[in-house]
Short mmCIF file of the C-alpha atoms (twelve columns), coordinates in Angstrom:
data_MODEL
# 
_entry.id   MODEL 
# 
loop_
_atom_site.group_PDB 
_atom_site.id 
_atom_site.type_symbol 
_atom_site.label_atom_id 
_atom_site.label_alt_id 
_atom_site.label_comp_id 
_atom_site.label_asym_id 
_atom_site.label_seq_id 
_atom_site.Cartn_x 
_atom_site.Cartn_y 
_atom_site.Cartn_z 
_atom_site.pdbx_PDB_model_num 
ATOM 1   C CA . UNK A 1   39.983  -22.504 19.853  1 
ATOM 2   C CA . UNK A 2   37.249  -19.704 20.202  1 
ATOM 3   C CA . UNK A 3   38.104  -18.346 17.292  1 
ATOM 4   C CA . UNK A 4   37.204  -21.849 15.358  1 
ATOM 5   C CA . UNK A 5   34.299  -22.851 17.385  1 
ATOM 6   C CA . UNK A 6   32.581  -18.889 16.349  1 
ATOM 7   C CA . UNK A 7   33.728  -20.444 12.160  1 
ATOM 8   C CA . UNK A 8   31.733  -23.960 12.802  1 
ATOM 9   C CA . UNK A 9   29.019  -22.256 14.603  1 
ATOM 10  C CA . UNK A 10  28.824  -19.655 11.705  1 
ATOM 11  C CA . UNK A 11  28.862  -22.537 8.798   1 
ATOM 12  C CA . UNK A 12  26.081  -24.529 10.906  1 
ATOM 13  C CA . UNK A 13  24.083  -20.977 10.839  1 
ATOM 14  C CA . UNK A 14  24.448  -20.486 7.080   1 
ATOM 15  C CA . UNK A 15  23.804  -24.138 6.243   1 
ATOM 16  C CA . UNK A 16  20.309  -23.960 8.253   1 
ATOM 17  C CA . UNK A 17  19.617  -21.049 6.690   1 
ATOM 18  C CA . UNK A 18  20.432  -22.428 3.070   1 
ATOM 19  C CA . UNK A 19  18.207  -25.584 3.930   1 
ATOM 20  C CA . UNK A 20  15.652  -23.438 4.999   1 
ATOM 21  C CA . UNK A 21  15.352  -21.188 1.946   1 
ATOM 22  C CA . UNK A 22  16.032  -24.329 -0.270  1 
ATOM 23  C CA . UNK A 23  12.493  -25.865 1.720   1 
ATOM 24  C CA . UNK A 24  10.747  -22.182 1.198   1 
ATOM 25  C CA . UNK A 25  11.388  -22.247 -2.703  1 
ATOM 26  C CA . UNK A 26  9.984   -25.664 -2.908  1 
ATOM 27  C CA . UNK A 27  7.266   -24.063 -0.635  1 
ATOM 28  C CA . UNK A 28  6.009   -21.150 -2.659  1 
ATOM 29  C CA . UNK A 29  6.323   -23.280 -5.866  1 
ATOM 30  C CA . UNK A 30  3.728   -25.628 -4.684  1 
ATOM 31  C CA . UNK A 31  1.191   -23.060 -3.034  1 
ATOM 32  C CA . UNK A 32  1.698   -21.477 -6.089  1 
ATOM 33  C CA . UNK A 33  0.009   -24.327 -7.731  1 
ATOM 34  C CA . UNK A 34  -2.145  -25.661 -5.350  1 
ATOM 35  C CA . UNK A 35  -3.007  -22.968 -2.810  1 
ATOM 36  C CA . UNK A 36  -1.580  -22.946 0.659   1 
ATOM 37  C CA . UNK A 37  -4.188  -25.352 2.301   1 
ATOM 38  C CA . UNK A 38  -2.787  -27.659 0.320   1 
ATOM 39  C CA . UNK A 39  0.798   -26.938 1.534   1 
ATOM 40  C CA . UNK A 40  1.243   -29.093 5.037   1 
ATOM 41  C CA . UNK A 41  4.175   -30.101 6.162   1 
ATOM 42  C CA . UNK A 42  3.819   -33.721 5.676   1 
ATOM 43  C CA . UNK A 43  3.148   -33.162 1.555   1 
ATOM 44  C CA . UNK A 44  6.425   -31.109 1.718   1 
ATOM 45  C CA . UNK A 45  8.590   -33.990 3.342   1 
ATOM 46  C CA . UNK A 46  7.311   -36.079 1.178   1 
ATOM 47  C CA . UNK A 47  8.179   -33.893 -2.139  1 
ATOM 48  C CA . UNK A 48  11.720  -33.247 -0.630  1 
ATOM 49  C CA . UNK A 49  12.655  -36.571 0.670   1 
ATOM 50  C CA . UNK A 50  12.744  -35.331 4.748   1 
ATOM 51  C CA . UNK A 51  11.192  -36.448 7.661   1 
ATOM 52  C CA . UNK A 52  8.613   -34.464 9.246   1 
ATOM 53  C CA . UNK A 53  10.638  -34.110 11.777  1 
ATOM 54  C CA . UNK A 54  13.166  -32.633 10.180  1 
ATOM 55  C CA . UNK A 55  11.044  -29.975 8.800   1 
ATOM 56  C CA . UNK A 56  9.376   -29.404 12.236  1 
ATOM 57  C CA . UNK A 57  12.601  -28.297 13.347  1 
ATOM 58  C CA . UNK A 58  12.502  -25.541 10.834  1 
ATOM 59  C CA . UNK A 59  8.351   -24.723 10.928  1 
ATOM 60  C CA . UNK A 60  6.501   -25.590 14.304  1 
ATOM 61  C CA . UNK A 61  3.343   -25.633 12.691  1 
ATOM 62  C CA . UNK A 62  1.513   -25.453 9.361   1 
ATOM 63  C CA . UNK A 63  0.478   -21.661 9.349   1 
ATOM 64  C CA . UNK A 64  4.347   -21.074 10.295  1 
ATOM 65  C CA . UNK A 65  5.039   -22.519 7.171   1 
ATOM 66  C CA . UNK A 66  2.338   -20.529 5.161   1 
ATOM 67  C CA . UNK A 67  3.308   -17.647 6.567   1 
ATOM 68  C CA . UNK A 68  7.048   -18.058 6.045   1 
ATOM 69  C CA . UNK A 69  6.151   -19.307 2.241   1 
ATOM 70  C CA . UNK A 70  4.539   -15.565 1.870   1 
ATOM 71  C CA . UNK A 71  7.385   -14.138 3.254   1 
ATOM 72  C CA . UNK A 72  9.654   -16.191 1.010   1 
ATOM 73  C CA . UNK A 73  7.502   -15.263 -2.135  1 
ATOM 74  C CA . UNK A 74  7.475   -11.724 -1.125  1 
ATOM 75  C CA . UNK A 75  11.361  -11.404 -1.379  1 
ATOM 76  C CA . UNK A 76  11.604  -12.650 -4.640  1 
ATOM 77  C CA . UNK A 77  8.921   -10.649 -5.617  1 
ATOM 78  C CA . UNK A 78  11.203  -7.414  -4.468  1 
ATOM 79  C CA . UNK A 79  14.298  -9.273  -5.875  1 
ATOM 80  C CA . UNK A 80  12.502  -9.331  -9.162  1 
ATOM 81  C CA . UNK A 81  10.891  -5.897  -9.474  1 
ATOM 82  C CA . UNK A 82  11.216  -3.528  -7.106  1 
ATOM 83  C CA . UNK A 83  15.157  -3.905  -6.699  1 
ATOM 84  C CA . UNK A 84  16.240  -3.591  -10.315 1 
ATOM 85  C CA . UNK A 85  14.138  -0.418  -10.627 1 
ATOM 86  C CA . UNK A 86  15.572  1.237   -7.034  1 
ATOM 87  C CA . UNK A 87  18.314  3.179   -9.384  1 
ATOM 88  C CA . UNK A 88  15.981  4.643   -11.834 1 
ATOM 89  C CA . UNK A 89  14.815  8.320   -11.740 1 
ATOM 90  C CA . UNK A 90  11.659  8.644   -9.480  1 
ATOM 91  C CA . UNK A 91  8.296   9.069   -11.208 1 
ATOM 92  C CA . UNK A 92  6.946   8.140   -14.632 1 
ATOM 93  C CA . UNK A 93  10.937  6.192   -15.522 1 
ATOM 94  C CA . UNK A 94  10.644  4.251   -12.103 1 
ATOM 95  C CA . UNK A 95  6.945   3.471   -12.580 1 
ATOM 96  C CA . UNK A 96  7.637   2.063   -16.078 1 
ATOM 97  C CA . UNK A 97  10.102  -0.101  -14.749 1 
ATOM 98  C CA . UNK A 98  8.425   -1.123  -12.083 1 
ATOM 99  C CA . UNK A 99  5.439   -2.197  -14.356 1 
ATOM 100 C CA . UNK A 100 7.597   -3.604  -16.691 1 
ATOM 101 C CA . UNK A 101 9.363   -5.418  -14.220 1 
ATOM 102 C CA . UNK A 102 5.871   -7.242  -13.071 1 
ATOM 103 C CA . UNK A 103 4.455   -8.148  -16.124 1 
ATOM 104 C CA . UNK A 104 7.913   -9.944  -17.181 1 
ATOM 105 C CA . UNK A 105 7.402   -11.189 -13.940 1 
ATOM 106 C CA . UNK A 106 4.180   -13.329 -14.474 1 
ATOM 107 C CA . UNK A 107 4.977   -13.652 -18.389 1 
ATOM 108 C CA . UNK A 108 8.418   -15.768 -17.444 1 
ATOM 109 C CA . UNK A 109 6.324   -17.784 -14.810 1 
ATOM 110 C CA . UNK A 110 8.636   -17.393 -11.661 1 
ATOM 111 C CA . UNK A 111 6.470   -20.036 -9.683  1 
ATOM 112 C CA . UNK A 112 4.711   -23.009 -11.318 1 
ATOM 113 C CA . UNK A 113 1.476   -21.744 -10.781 1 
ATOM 114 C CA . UNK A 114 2.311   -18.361 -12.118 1 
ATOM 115 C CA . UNK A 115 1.597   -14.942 -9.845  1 
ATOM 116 C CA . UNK A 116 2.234   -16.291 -6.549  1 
ATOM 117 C CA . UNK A 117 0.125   -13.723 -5.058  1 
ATOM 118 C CA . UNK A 118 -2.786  -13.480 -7.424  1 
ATOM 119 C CA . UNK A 119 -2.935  -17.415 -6.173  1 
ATOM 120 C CA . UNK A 120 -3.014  -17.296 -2.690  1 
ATOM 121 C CA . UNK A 121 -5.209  -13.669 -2.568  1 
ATOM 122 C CA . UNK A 122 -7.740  -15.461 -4.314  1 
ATOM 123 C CA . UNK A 123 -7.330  -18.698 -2.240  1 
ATOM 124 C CA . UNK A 124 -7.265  -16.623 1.189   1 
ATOM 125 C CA . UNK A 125 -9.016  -13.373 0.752   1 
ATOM 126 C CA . UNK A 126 -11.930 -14.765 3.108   1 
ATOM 127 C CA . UNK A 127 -10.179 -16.601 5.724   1 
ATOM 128 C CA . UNK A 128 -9.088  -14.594 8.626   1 
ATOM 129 C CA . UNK A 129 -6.125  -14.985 10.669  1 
ATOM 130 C CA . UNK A 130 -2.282  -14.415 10.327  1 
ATOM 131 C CA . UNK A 131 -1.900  -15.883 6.943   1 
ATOM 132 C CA . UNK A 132 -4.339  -13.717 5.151   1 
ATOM 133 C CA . UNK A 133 -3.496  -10.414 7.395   1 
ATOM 134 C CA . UNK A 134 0.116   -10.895 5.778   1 
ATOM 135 C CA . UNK A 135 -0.948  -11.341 2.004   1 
ATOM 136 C CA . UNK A 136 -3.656  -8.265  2.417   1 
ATOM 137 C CA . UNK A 137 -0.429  -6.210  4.065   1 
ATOM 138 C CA . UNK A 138 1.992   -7.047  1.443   1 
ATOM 139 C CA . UNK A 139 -0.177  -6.686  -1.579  1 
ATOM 140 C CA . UNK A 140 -1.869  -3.111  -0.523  1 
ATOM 141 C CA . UNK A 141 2.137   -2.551  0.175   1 
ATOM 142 C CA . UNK A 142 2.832   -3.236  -3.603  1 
ATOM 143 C CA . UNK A 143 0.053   -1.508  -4.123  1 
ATOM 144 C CA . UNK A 144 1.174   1.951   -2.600  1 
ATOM 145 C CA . UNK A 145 4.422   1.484   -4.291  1 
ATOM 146 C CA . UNK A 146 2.997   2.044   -7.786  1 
ATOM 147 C CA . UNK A 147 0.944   4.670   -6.367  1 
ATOM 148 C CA . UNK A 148 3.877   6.562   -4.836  1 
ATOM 149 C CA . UNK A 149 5.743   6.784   -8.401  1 
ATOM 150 C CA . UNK A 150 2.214   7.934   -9.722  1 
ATOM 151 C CA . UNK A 151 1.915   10.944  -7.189  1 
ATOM 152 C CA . UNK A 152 5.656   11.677  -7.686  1 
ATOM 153 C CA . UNK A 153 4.959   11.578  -11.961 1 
ATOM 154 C CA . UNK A 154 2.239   14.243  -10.870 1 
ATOM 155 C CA . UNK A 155 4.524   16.536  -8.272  1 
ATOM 156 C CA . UNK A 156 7.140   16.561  -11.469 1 
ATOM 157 C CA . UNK A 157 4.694   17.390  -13.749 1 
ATOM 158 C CA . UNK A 158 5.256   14.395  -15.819 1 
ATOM 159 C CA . UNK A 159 1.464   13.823  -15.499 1 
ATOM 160 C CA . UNK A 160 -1.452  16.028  -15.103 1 
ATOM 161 C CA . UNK A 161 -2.239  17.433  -11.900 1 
ATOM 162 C CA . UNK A 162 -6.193  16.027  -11.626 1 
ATOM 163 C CA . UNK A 163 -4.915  12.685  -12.335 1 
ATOM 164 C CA . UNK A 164 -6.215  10.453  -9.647  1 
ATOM 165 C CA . UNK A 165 -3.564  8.396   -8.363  1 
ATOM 166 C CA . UNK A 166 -5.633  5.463   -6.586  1 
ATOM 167 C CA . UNK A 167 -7.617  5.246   -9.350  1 
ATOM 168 C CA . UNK A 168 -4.595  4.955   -11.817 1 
ATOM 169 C CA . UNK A 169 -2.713  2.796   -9.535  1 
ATOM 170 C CA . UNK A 170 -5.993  0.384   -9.624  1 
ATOM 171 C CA . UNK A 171 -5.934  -0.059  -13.276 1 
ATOM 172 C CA . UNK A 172 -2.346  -0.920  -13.227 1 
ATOM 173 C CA . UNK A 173 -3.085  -3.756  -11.246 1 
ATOM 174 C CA . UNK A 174 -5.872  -4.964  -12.745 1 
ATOM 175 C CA . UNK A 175 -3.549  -4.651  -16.371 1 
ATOM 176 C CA . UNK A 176 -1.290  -7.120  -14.918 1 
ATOM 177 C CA . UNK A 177 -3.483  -9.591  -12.686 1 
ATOM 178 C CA . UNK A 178 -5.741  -9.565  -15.648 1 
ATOM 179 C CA . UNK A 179 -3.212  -10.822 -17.909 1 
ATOM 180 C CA . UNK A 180 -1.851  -13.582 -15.118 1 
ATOM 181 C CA . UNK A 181 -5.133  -14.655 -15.186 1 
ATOM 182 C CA . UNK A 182 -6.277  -14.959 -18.510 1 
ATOM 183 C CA . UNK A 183 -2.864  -16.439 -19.670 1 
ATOM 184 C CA . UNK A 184 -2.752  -19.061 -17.291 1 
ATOM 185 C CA . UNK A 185 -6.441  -20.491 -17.939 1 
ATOM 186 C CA . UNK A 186 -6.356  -19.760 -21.629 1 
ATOM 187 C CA . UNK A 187 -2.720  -20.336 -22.287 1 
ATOM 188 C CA . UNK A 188 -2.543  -16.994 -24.550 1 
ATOM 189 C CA . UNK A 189 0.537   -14.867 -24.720 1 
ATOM 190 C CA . UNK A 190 -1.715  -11.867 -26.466 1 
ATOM 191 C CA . UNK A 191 -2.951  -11.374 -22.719 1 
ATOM 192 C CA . UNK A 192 0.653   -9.726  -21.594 1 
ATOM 193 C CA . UNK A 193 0.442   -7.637  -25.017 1 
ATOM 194 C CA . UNK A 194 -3.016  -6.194  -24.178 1 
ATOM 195 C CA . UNK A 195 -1.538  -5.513  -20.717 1 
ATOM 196 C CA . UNK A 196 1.587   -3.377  -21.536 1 
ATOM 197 C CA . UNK A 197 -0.781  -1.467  -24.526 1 
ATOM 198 C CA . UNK A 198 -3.322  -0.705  -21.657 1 
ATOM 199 C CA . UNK A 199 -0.872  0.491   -19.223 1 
ATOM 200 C CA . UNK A 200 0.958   3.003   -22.247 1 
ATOM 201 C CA . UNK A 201 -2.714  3.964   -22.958 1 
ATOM 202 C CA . UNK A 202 -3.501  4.668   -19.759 1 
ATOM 203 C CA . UNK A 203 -0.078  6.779   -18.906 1 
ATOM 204 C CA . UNK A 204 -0.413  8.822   -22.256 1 
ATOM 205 C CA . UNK A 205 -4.091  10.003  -21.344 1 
ATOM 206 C CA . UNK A 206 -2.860  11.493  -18.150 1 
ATOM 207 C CA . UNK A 207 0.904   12.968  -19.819 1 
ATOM 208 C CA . UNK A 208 0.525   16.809  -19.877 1 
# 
């Protein structure tokens, strides 16, 4: 009897959690589009076909639901890039990947409003409180990531030793937001070509 009460309890768990990640996807999609302050939780019932109360039971409030939409973006964000790279030899090979990895990321438009983050950074970058906190924290994360594989490149003298890593790391980003941004307003596809040819230019200048 236990023993079958601990299975139903355990399918009601996963089912929650599948309707909450199924409400999350839905989620980032739309911020992706039309910025979080557009994302409340009545416009999401109403796009899914819940109640409100239904989704209350899973957000208690609208900045829950912003800030669990980041969250939700954020893993498949990792899922996307940082995971399929994890097995590749530190340094130059991993950053590669990594960079790669991104720009394939926004090229294949993984949200409807393209770079999730370049969205909502823009959209939130002056408005304090939890929400923003979390986007600053997870982007200068990302951030520190490519940097890391930069300084490693440098300890295994894959790139020159006065190469400044911050700098470099910088550059990268811009390579890649640049290109979210100028294909998404100008509907070009040179924008992700001029983006992997910058980042190659920019790794060959520093190679020993």
């Amino acid at each position: 009897m236990i023993a079958k009460t601990a299975k139903s309890n355990n399918k009601l768990i996963q089912k929650g959690i599948e309707t909450r990640n199924g409400i999350l996807d839905s989620s980032v999609n739309l911020a992706s589009a039309e910025g979080l302050e557009g994302l409340t939780i009545g416009r999401l019932a109403k796009i899914l076909g819940m109640s409100k109360s239904g989704l209350f039971s899973h957000f208690g409030s609208k900045e829950d639901l912003q800030v669990a939409t980041v969250r939700r973006a954020r893993d498949v964000f990792i899922k996307a890039i940082v995971t399929p790279a994890n097995d590749a030899q530190r340094g130059l090979v991993r950053l590669e990947i990594l960079l790669e990895n991104w720009i394939r990321y926004v090229e294949t438009s993984v949200f409807e409003g393209g770079c999730f983050f370049f969205a909502v950074s823009a959209e939130m970058d002056d408005r304090p409180g939890r929400v923003r906190d979390l986007i600053a924290h997870l982007t200068m994360s990302w951030v520190t990531v490519i940097e890391d594989e930069i300084k490693k490149a440098i300890e295994l003298g894959q790139l020159r030793q006065d190469s400044d890593f911050e700098r470099m790391a910088y550059q990268f980003h811009g390579f890649v937001q640049e290109a979210n941004w100028f294909f998404r307003l100008h509907n070009s596809v040179k924008a992700f070509g001029f983006a992997r040819s910058s980042i190659k230019e920019t790794i060959d200048n520093h190679k020993i």
